[in-house]
C-alpha positions as CSV (number, residue, x, y, z in Angstrom):
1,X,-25.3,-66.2,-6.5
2,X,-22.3,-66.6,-8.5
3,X,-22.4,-67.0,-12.1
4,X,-22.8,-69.9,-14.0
5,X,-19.3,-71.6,-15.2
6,X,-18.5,-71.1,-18.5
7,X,-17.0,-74.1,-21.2
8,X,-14.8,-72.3,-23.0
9,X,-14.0,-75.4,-25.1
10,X,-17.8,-74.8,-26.2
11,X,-17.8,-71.0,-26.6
12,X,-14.8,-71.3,-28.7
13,X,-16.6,-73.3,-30.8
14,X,-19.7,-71.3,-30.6
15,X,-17.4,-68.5,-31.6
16,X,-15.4,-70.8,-35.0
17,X,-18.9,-71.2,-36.5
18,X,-19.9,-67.7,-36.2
19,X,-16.8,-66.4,-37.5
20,X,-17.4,-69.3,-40.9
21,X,-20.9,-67.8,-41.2
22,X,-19.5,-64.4,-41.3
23,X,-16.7,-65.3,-43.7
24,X,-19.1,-67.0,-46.1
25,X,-21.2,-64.5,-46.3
26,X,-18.9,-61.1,-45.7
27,X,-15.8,-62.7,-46.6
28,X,-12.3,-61.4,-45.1
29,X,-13.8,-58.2,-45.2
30,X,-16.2,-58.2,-43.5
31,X,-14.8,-60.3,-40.9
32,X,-15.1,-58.1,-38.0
33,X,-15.1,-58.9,-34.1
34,X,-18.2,-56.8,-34.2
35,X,-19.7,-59.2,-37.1
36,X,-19.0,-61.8,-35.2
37,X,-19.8,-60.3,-31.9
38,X,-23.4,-59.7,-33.9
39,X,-23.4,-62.9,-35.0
40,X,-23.4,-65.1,-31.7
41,X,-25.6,-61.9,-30.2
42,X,-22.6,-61.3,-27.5
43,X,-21.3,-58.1,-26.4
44,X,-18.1,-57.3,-28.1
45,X,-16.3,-57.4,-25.1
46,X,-17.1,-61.0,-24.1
47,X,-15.5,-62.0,-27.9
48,X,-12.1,-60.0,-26.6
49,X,-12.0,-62.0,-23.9
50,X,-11.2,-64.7,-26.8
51,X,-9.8,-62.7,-29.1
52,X,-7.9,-59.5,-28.0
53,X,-7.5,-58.1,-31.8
54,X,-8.5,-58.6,-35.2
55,X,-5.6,-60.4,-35.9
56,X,-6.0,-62.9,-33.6
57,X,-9.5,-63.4,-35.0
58,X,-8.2,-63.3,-38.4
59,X,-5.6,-66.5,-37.1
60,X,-8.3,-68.4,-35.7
61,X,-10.1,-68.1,-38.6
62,X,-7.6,-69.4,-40.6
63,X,-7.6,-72.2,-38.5
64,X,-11.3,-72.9,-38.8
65,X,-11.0,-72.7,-42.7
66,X,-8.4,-75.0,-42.2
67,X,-10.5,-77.7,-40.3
68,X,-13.3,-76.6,-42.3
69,X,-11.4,-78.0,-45.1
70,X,-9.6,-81.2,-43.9
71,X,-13.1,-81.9,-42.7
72,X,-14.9,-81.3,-45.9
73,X,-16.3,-84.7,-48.2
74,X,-14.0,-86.1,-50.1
75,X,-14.3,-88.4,-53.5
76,X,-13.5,-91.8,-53.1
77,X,-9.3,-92.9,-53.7
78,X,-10.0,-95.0,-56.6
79,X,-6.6,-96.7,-56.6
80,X,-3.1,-96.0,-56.7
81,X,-1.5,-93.6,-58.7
82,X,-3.0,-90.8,-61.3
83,X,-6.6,-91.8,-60.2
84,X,-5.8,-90.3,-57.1
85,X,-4.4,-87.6,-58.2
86,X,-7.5,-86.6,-60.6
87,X,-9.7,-87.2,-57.2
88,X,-7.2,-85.0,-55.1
89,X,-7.6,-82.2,-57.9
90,X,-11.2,-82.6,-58.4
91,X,-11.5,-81.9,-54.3
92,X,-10.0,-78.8,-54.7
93,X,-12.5,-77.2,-57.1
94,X,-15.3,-75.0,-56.2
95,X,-17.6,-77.9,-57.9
96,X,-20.9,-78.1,-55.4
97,X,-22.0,-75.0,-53.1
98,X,-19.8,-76.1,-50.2
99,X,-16.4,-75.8,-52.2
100,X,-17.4,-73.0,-53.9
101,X,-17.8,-71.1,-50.4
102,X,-15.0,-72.5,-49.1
103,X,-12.7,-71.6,-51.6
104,X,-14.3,-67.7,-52.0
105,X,-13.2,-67.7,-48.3
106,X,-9.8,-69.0,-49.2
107,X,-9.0,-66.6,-51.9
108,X,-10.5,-64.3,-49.4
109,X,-8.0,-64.9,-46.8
110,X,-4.8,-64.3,-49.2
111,X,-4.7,-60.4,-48.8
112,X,-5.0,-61.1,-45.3
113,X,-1.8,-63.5,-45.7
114,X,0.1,-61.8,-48.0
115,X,-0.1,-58.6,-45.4
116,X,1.0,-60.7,-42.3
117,X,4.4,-62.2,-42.2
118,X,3.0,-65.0,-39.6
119,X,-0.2,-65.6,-41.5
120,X,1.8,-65.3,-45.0
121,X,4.0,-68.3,-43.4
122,X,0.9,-70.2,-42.6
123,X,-0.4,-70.4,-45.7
124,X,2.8,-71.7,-47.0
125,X,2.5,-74.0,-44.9
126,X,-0.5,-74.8,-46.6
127,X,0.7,-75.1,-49.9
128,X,3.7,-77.1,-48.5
129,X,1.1,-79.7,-46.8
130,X,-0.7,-79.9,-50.3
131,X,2.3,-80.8,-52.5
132,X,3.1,-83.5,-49.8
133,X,-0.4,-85.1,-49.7
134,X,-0.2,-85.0,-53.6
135,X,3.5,-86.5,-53.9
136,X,3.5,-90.0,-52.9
137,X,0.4,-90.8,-55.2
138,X,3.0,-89.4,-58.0
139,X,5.7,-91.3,-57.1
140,X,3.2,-94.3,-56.9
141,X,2.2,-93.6,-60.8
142,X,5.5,-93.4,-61.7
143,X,6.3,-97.1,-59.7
144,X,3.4,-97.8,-62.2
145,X,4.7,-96.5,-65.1
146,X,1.8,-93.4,-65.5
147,X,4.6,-91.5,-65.1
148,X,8.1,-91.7,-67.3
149,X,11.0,-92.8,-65.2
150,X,12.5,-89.6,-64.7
151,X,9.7,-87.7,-63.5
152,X,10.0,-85.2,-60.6
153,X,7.1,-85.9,-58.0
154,X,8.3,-82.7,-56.2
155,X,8.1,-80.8,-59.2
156,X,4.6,-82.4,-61.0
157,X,3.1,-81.6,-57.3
158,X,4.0,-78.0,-57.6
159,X,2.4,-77.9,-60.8
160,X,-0.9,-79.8,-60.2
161,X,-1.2,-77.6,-56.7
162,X,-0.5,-74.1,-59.3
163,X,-3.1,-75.7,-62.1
164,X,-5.5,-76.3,-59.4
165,X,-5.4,-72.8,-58.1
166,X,-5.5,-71.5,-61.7
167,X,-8.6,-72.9,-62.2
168,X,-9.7,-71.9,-58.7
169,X,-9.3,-68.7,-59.7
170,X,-11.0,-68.5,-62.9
171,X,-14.2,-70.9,-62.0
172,X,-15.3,-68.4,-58.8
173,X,-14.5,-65.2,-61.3
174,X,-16.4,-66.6,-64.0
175,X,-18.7,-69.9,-63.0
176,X,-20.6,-69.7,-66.2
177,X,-17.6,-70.7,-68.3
178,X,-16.3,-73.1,-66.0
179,X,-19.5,-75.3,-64.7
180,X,-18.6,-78.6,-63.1
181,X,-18.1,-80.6,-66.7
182,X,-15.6,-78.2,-67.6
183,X,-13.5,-78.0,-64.5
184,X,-13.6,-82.1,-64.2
185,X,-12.8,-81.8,-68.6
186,X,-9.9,-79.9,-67.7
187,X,-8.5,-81.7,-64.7
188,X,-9.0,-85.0,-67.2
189,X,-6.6,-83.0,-69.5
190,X,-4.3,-81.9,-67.0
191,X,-3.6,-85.5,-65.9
192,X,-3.4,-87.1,-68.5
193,X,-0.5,-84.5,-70.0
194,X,1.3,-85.6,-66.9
195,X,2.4,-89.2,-68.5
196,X,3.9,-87.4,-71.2
């Protein structure tokens, strides 16, 4: 009897949440086909039939902490302009369990990146596809007048994204000094510096 058909649209999607429950508990380091392979309780050799190296497991995981993140609860867009902006920031935080995993994977992943020219070009990508989503909400507070006339959306999206990441950084290395109320005080801060 010949064997059963396989959905590879499902086993590749058997495979992207085994490789997130590796990542959030093992990180990018641990991140092994043979994690993985443990994970799902497959034979290595049936995951190389998805992905041939680690590198290509590496990619795809990218790509699931990618979706993992577009996907992820988002606060509510209170209105145009700075509002926005403070909810956008606030999203990136590690501020609830979920973030905080999400973003010890993303931190995670940047040795990975900065080691691979293709991945390294992904995740500037990344940081290209943040300043965009951030932009038009600046432009919008300075069509409100949040914002003095000459300000440089471009340039106050690079900084929010690089302020964000800052404090990224320093909640997951150090969450006792940076609980919720202070990561949301400084955000508060942050934005309101932006109207000059």
């Amino acid at each position: 009897m010949p064997p059963a058909p396989v959905d590879h649209e499902s086993r590749r999607e058997d495979v992207s949440q085994a490789v997130w429950r590796v990542l959030a508990a093992k990180g990018f380091g641990g991140l092994t086909l043979r994690a993985v392979a443990t994970e799902m309780n497959v034979s290595t050799g049936l995951l190389m039939h998805y992905f041939p190296t680690k590198r290509a497991l590496v990619a795809h995981a990218l790509d699931v902490l990618e979706r993992s993140s577009a996907e992820r609860p988002r606060r509510p867009r209170p209105q145009d302009g700075l509002a926005t902006v403070r909810a956008m920031l606030l999203d990136l935080l590690p501020i609830g369990e979920d973030n905080a995993a999400r973003n010890r994977v993303w931190v995670g992943s940047w040795d990975q990146a900065l080691a691979d020219e293709g991945l390294r070009a992904g995740q500037g990508e990344r940081y290209a596809r943040m300043r965009a989503a951030l932009r038009p909400h600046l432009e919008a507070a300075r069509d409100l007048g949040e914002l003095p006339a000459d300000a440089d959306p471009d340039r106050l999206a690079a900084t929010a994204v690089a302020f964000a990441h800052g404090l990224v950084l320093q909640a997951l290395f150090d969450p006792q000094c940076f609980p919720e109320e202070t990561q949301t005080a400084m955000v508060d801060a942050f934005v309101g510096t932006l109207g000059g």
